[in-house]
C-alpha positions, -999 to 999 in steps of 0.1 A, spaced: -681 117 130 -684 136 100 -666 157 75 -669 176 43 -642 169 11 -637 182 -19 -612 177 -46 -602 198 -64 -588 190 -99 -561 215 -125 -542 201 -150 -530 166 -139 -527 179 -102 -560 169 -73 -558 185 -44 -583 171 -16 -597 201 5 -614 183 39 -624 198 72 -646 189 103 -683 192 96 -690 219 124 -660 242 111 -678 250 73 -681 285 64 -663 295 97 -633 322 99 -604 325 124 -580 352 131 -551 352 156 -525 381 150 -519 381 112 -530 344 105 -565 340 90 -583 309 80 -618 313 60 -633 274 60 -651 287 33 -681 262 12 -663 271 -23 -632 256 -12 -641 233 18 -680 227 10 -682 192 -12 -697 159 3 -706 153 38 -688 119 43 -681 96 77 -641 103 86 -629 71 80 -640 76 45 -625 109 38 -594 94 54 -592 66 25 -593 94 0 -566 117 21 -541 84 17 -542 84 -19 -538 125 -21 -501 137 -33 -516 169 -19 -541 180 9 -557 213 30 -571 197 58 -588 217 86 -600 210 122 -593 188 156 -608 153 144 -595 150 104 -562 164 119 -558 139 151 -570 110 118 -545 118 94 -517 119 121 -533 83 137 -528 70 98 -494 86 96 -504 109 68 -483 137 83 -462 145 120 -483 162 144 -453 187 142 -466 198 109 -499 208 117 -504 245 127 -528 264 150 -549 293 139 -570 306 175 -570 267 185 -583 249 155 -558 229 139 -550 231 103 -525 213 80 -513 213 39 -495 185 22 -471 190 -8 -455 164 -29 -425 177 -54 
């Protein structure tokens, strides 16, 4: 299982971006929600999960987007399944350290 990760770097701050492999360049709308899994944000390397999930550990902050990177980072304890939102069925979540 695959997915793609970026990171994003400004200032002293990295924010990881990382969604399932099959949702790239995709864009859901339910009501007034909208999620655009778009390459400039989303599109970095192709990576196996379990890798991606090393790199998600070590992120103070994180987009993540889709059923499998979801279901890992709540498996690794990386966030409560309560904090991960649905837009049309695909599951999405954001992780902030202050």
């Amino acid at each position: 299982m695959k997915v793609y990760l970026k990171i994003h770097r400004r200032n002293d701050i990295e924010t990881v971006a990382c969604c399932d492999e099959d949702l790239l360049d995709q864009i859901y709308v339910e009501g007034n929600l909208r999620i655009e899994i778009n390459s400039k944000f989303f599109g970095g390397e192709l990576l196996h999960i379990d890798q991606a999930a090393e790199i998600l550990k070590e992120a103070s902050y994180f987009n993540i987007v889709g059923e499998n990177i979801t279901n890992k980072a709540i498996a690794l304890q990386l966030l409560p399944k309560e904090g991960v939102r649905k837009i049309n069925n695909i599951p999405m979540a954001i992780k902030m350290m202050f």
